[in-house]
matplotlib code that plots the C-alpha trace (Angstrom):
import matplotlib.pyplot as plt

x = [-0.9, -1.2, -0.7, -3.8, -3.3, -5.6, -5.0, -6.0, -5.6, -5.9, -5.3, -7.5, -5.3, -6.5, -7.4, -4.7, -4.7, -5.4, -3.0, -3.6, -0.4, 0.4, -0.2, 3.3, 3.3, -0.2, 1.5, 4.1, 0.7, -0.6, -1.8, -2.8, 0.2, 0.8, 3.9, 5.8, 5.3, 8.1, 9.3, 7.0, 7.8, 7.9, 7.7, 7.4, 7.1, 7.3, 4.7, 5.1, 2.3, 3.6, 3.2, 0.5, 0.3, -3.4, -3.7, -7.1, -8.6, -9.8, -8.4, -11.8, -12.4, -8.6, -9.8, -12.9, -11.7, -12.6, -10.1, -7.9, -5.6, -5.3, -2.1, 0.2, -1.9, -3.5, -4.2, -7.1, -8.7, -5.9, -6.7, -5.5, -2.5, -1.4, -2.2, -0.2, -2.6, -0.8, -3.1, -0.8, -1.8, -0.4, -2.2, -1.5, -1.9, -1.6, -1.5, -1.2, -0.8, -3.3, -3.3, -6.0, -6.0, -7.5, -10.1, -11.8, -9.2, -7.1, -3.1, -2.3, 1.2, 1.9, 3.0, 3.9, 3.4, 3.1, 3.1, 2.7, 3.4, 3.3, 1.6, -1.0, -2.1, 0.0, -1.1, 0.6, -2.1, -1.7, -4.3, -5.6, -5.2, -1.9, -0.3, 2.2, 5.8, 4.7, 7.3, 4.5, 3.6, 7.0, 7.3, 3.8, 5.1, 8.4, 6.7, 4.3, 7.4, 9.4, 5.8, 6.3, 10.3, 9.2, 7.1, 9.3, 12.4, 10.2, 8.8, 12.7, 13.8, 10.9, 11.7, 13.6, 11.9, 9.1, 10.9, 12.8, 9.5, 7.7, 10.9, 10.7, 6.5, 7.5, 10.3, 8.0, 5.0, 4.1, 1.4, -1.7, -4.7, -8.5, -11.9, -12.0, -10.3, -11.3, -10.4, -7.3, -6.5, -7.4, -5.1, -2.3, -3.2, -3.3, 0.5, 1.1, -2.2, -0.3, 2.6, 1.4, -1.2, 1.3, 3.4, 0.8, -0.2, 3.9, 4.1, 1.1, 2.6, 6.0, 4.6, 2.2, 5.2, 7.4, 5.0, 4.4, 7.6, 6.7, 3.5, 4.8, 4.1, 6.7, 6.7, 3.1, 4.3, 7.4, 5.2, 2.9, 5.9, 8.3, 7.6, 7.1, 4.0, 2.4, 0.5, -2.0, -3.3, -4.8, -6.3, -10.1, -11.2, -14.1, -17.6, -17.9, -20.7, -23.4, -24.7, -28.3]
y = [89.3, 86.0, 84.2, 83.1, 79.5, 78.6, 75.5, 74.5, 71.3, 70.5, 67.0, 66.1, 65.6, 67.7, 65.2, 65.6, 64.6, 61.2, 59.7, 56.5, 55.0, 54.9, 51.4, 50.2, 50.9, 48.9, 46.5, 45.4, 44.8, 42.1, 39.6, 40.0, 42.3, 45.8, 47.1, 49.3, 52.8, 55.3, 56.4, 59.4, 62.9, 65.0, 68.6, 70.7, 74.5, 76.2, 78.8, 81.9, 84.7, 88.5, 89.2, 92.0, 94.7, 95.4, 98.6, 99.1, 96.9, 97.8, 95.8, 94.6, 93.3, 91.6, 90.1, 88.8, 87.1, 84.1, 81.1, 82.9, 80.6, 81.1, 83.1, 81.4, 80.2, 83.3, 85.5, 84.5, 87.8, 89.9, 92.0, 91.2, 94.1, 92.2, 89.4, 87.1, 85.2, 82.5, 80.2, 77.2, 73.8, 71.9, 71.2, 68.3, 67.6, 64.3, 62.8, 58.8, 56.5, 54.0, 50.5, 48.7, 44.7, 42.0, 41.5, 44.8, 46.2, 49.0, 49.1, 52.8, 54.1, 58.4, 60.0, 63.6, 64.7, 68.3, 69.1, 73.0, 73.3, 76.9, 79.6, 80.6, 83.9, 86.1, 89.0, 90.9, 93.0, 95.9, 97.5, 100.8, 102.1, 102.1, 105.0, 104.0, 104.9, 105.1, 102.7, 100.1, 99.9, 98.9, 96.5, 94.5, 94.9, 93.6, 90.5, 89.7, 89.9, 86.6, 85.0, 85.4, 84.3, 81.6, 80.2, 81.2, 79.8, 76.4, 75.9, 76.5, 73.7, 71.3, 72.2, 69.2, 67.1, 67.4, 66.9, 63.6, 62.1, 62.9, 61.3, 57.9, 58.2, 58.2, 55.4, 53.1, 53.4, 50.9, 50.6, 49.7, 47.4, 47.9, 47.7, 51.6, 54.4, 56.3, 53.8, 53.3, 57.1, 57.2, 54.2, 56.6, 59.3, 57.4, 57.3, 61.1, 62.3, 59.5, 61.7, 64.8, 63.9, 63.1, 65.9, 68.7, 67.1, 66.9, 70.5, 71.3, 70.2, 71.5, 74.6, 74.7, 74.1, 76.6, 79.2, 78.6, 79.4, 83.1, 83.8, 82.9, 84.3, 86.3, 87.8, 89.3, 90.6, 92.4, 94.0, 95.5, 97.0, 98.4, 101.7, 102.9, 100.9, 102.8, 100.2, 100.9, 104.0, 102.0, 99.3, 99.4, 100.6, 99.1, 100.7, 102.6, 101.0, 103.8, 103.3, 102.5]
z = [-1.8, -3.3, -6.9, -8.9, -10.1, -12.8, -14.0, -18.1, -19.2, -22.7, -22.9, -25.3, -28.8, -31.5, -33.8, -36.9, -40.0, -41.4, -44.2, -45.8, -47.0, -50.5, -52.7, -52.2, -48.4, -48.5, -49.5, -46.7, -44.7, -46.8, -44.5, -41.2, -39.4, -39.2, -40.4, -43.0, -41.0, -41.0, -37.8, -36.1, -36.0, -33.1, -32.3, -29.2, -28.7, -25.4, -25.0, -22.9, -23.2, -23.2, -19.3, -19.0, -16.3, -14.8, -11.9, -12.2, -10.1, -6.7, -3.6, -3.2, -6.4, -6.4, -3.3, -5.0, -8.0, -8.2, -8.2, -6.8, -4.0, 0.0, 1.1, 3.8, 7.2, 9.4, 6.6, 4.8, 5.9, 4.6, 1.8, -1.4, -2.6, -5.5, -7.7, -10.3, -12.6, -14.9, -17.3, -18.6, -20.1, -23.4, -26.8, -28.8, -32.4, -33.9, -37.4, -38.7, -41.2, -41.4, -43.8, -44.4, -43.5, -45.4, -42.9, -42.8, -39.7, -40.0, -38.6, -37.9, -36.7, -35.7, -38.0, -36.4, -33.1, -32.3, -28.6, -27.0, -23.3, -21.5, -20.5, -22.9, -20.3, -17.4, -15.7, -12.9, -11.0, -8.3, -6.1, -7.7, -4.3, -4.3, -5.8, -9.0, -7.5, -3.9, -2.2, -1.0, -5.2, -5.7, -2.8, -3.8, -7.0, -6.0, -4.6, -7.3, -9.8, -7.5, -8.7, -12.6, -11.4, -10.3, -13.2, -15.8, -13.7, -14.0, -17.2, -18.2, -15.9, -17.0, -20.6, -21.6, -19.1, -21.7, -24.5, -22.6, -21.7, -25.3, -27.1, -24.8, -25.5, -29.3, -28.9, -27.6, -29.8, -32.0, -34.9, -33.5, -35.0, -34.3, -36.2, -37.6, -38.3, -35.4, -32.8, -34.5, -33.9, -30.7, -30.0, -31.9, -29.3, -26.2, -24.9, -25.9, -24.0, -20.5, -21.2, -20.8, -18.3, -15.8, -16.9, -16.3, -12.4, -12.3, -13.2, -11.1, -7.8, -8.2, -9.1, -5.8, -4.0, -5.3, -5.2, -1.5, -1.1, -1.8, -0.1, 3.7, 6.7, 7.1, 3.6, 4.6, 7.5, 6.2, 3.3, 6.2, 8.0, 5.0, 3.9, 7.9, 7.0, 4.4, 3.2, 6.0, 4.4, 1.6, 3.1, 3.4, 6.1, 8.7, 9.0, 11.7, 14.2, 15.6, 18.6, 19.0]

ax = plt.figure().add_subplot(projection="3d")
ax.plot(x, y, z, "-o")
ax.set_aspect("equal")
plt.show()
């Protein structure tokens, strides 16, 4: 048994929408500094997928999967019972005001922020081998259920982690100057995509760790002897050699 991690970053901020600010607004930036912006917006939605179940894959094929992560040292040759796939990443959506300068330049400051962080994708999958209610389904089953635990037990925790870390982000941002529009947006963008950035490797990590925790040694071992070690029945079996 082991847990899929496949990691999706979205870090690249869904351009928003663009607002220009209205003629009096306009004109608090008369001369050459930017200035006049109300304060920015922020939103930020924490995204869990339905979990979906998946028997019908064989334990070949689970073994096969591609992107799938090592189990615990001494048994990457072990045969893959059950599997927890989990896609998360954020998306990002941004929108600003912009005025333009005298000289040509535009000053921009955020106006919203809207930030998703979760798990757009979970999937739980058992062996088709193993027959549904047989003690050794329930067991992997068992297992692969600490997995989705785990993930949900963490997003929870890093919850308002997010939401501390976005709020500083939007404390500290400032209106920004530059020679166009576009520039100027992606100036807006920057700190949020820093934020999140070091949020998802942050995430990523603790994750890796936590999951380890699950897939050990001994946990593979124990799964092979419960049920008077009925899993054996199911496992693939070696080709028989003939003799020349």
């Amino acid at each position: 048994m082991t847990v899929r991690r496949l990691l999706l970053s979205l870090l690249a901020a869904v351009p928003g929408a663009l607002f220009a600010l209205p003629a009096a607004a306009q004109g608090m930036g008369q001369g050459m500094e930017c200035g006049g912006f109300p304060p920015a917006s922020l939103s930020l939605d924490i995204a869990v997928a339905p979990l979906q179940r998946n028997d019908g894959l064989a334990i070949a094929q689970l073994t096969r999967l591609p992107g799938r992560t090592p189990g615990p040292a001494g048994s990457a040759r072990g045969h893959v019972l059950g599997l927890t796939l989990a896609r998360y990443g954020e998306q990002s959506q941004v929108s600003a005001l912009f005025q333009r300068l005298p000289d040509g330049s535009y000053c921009a400051s955020a106006k919203t922020l809207s930030v998703s962080f979760g798990y757009q994708e979970r999937t739980v999958f058992i062996a088709r081998e193993l027959p549904a209610g047989s003690c050794v389904h329930g067991e992997v089953l068992a297992h692969e259920m600490r997995h989705v635990a785990v993930d949900e037990a963490l997003l929870r925790e890093f919850a308002p982690v997010i939401r501390q870390r976005l709020d500083e982000a939007v404390a500290r941002m400032a209106p920004v100057r530059s020679r166009s529009q576009q520039q100027a947006m992606a100036a807006v963008r920057r700190p949020l995509e820093q934020v999140m950035r070091g949020v998802m490797q942050e995430f990523g990590r603790e994750r890796d760790r936590r999951q380890a925790q699950v897939d050990t040694v001994e946990e593979y071992a124990r799964i092979r002897q419960v049920c008077n070690g009925e899993v054996t029945k199911y496992l693939p079996q070696p080709p028989v050699r003939r003799r020349a």
